[in-house]
C-alpha positions in Angstrom: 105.0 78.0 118.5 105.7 78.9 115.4 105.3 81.7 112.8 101.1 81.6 112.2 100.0 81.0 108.5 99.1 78.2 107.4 101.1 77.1 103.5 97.6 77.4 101.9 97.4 81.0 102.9 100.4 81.7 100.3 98.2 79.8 97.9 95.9 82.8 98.3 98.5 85.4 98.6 100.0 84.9 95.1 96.9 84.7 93.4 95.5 88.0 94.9 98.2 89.7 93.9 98.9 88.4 90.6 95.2 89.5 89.9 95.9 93.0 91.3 99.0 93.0 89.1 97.1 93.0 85.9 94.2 95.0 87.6 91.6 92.3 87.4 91.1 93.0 91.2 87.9 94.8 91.8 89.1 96.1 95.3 92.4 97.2 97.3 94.8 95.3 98.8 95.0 96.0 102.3 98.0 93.5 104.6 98.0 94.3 108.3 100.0 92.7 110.6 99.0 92.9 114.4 101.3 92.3 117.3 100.3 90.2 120.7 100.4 86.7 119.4 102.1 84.3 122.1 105.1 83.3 120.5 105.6 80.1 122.7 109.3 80.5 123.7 111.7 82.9 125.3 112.8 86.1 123.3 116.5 85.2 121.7 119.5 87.1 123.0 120.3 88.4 119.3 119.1 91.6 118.9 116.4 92.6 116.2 118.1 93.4 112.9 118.0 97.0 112.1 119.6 100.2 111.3 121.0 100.6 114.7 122.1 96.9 115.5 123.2 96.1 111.4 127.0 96.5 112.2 127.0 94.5 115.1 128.8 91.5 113.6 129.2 89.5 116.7 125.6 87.7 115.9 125.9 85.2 113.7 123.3 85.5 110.6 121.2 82.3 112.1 120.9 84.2 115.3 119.8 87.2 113.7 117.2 84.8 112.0 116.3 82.6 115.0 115.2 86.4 116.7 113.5 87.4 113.5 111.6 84.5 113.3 111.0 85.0 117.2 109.4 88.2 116.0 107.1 87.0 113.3 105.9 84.3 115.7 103.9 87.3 117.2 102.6 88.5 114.5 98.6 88.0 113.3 98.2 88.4 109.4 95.0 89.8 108.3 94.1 91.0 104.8 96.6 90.4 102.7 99.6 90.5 104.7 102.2 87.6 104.6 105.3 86.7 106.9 107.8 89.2 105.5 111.0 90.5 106.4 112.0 94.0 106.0 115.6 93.7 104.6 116.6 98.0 104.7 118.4 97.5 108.0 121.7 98.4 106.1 120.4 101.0 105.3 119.4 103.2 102.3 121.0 103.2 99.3 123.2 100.2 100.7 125.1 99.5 97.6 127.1 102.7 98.0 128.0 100.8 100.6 129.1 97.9 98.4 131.1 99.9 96.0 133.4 101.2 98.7 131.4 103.7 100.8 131.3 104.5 104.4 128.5 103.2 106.2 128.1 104.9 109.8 124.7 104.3 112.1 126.6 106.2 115.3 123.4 107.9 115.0 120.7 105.2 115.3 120.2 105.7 111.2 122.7 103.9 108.8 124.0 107.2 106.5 126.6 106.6 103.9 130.0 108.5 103.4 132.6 108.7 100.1 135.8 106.8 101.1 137.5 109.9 100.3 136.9 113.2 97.8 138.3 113.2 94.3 137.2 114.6 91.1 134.2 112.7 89.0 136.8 111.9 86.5 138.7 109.8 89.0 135.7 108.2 90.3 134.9 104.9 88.8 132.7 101.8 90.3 134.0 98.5 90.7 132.4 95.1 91.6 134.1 93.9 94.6 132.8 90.1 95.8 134.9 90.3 99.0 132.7 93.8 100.2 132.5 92.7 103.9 129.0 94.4 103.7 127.8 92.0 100.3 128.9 89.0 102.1 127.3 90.0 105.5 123.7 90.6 103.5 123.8 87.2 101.4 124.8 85.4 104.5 121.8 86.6 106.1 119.1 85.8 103.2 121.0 82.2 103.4 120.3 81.6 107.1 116.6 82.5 106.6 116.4 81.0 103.5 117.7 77.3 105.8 115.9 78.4 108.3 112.2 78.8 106.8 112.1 77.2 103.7 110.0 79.1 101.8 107.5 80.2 104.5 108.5 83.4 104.9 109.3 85.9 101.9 112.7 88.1 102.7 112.4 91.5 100.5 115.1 92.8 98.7 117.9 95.1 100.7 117.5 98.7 99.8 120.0 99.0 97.2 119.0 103.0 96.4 118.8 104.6 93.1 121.7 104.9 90.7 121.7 109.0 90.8 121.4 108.8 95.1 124.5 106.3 94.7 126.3 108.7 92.7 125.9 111.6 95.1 127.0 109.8 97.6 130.7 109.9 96.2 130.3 113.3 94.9 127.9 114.5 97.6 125.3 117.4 96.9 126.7 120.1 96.1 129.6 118.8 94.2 126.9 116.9 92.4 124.9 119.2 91.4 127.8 121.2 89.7 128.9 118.1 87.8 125.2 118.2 86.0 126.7 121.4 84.6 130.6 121.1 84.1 130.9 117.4 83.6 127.7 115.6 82.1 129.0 113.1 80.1 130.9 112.2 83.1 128.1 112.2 85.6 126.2 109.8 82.9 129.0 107.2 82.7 129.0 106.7 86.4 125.6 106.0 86.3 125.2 103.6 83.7 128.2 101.8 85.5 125.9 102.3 88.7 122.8 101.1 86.8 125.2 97.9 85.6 126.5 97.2 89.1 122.9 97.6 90.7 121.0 94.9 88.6 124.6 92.7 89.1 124.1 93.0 93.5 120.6 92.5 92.8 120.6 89.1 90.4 123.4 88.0 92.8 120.7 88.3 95.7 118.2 86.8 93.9 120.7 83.7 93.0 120.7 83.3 97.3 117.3 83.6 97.7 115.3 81.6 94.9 113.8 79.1 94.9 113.2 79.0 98.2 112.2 82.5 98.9 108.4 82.4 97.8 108.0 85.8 95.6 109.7 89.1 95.3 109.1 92.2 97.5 111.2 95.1 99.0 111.2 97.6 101.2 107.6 98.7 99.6 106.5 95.7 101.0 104.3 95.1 97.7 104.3 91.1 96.9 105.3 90.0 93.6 106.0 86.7 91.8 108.2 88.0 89.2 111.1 90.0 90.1 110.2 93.8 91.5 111.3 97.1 93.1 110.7 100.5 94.3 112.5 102.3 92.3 113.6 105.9 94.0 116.1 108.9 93.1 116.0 111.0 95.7 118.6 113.7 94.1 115.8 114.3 92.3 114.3 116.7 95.2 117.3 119.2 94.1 116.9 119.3 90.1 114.2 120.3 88.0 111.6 118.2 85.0 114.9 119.2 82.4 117.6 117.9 84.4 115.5 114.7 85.3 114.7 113.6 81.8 118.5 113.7 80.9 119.8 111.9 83.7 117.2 110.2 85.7 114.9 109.2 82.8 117.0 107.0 80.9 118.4 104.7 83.4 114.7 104.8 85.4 113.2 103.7 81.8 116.1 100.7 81.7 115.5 98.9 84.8 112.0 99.4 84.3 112.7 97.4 81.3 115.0 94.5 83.0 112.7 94.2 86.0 109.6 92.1 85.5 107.2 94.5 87.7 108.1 98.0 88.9 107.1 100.7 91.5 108.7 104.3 92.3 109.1 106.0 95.3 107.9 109.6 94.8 108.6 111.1 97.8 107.8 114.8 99.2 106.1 117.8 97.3 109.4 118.8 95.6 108.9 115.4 93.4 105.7 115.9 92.1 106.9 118.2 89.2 108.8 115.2 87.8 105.8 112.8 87.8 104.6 113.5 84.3 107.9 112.3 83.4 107.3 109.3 85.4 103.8 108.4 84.1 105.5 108.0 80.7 107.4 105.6 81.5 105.2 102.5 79.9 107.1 99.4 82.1 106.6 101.5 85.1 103.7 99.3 86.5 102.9 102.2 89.6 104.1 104.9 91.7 104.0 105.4 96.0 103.2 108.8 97.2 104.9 109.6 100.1 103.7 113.6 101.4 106.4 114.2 103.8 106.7 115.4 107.5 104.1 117.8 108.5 101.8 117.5 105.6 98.3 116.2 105.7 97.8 112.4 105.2 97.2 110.4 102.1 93.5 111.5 101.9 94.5 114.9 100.4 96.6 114.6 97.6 93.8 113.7 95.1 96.1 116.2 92.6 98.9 113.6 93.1 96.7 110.5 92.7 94.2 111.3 89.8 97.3 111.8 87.1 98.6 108.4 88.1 95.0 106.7 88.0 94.7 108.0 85.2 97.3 106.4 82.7 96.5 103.3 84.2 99.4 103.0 86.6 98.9 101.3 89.8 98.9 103.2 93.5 100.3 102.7 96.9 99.3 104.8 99.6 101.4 104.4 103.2 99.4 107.0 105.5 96.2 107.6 106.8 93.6 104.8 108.1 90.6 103.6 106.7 88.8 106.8 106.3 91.6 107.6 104.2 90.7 104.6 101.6 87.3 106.0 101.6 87.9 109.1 100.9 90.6 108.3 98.1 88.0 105.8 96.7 85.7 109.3 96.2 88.2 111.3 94.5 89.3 108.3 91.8 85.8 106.3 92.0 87.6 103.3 93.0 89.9 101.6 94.7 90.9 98.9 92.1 94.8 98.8 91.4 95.3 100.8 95.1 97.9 99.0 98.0 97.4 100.3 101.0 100.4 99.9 103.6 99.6 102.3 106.5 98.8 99.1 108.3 101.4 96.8 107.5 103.2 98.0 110.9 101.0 99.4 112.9 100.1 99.9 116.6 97.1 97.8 116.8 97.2 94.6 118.3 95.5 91.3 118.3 92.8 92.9 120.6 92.0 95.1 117.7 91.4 91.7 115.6 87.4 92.1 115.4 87.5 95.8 114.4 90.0 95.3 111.6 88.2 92.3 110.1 84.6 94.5 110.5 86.5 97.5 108.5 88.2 95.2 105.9 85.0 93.6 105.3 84.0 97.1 104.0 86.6 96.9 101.6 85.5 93.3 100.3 88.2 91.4 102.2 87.1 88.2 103.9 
């Protein structure tokens, strides 16, 4: 059997989301994907492609397909979801990885390491097109790009942030120094970070159009032009002046050489950056993410309201639907708002009738 949804469906998918794009849709957009569909053949011997399995390299990239294809074969797609394949199994921040870095998942999480310690000065980035980890990633996206021919949309790896890259060859601490005692240095490896970024990320691209049918990432937010959650997670340990000398800038750039982009403001130590953020014009929106042991995404109307605000479009990841509602109260709407706390969820397709009756709610047939 295979992967359920229909060519038409894609159709509707593009046009739903160009519309919510240019906010000319009068409601959210809510994709959940529920498990329990009978796949109609045996489970593959590969295993599933992730952080823990990623540097197994005795699969073959079509086996790792043929399994992920197994996967999406038992998935139901309501809303606005679409076949999709979550490409962060190598990890976050993966082209540290491609300039030289470490990568080590002995824990069950890919986490990357500098090759070896050495003054900024001595640190420079170089393209290297025989990175065993570059090759391994584009031979992937062209196995499932053979394999499904445009029915299933492969997101972009998670290449990181151009500051997170740079911290990981001068981790933290040495980092944070370097902001003080060597900026113009710390501001040439990340323009040659911001350079190297859009270089791995074009290359991708070159593998996966035309066949792949849109854009998306780990944000999971469809796109037909080229997109991405943007992120700089270094962030957490400087404050609003640091970040508008050497976060701003490059953020601002790829903002400007992407067609559509998102950032990933994550955790309460973030939020005094985002009035930076919002002035960002190309910046098209901005995902809240509240962090471990805070409440869910139906109590950070202070985090919201500023965003909704300038205009900027939202994506909230937690909570249910009494969340929406209650989000829908604080901004009066829920136009230019993608919700992704269902995407993967635990609800299966027994739950099928109670989905449909709540996204009915929402003006989703």
């Amino acid at each position: 059997m295979s992967i359920d949804f229909a060519p038409q469906r894609w159709q509707t998918i593009k046009e739903t989301y160009r519309r919510w794009w240019r906010h000319e849709l009068d409601r959210p957009l809510i994709p959940v994907i529920l498990s329990g569909r009978d796949p109609g053949r045996p489970q593959p011997a590969a295993p599933l492609l992730s952080q823990e399995t990623c540097t197994d390299l005795s699969w073959s990239p079509e086996e790792l397909i043929d399994r992920i294809d197994y996967e999406l074969s038992k998935c139901v797609f309501l809303g606005d979801a679409y076949p999709y394949v979550n490409m962060d199994s190598f990890g976050p921040g993966v082209a540290s990885a491609f300039l030289g870095a470490r990568l080590d998942n002995s824990t069950g999480r890919v986490w990357f390491f500098p090759p070896d310690e050495r003054p900024i000065q001595d640190i420079h980035f170089e393209y290297d097109p025989e990175n065993a980890w570059l090759k391994r990633v584009k031979a992937i996206y062209k196995a499932g790009m053979d394999r499904w021919q445009g029915r299933v949309l492969m997101g972009m790896t998670d290449l990181g942030g151009s500051l997170d890259i740079l911290s990981t060859f001068r981790p933290s601490e040495h980092l944070l120094m370097d902001l003080y005692d060597s900026p113009d240095e710390v501001e040439r490896l990340l323009w040659e970070a911001h350079e190297l970024w859009h270089r791995f990320y074009n290359e991708f691209n070159e593998v996966l159009q035309p066949l792949n049918p849109g854009y998306s990432d780990w944000g999971a937010i469809y796109c037909e032009q080229p997109t991405y959650m943007l992120q700089c997670d270094f962030s957490y340990m400087i404050g609003p002046k640091m970040f508008r000398r050497f976060a701003l800038p490059e953020l601002q750039a790829t903002c400007q050489r992407l067609g559509r982009s998102f950032y990933h403001l994550d955790g309460t130590g973030k939020i005094p950056h985002q009035p930076i953020l919002l002035e960002i014009e190309a910046l098209d929106g901005v995902q809240w993410i509240h962090g471990d042991g805070k409440p869910d995404s139906a109590h950070w109307p202070e985090v919201f309201q500023p965003i909704h605000a300038v205009g900027k479009l939202i994506q909230v990841v937690s909570g249910s639907f009494p969340a929406l509602d209650a989000i829908r109260g604080q901004l009066g709407t829920l136009k230019g708002v993608h919700y992704r706390g269902l995407l993967w969820s635990e609800f299966s397709i027994e739950d099928a009738d109670w989905i449909r009756s709540e996204l009915a709610r929402f003006g989703i047939e």
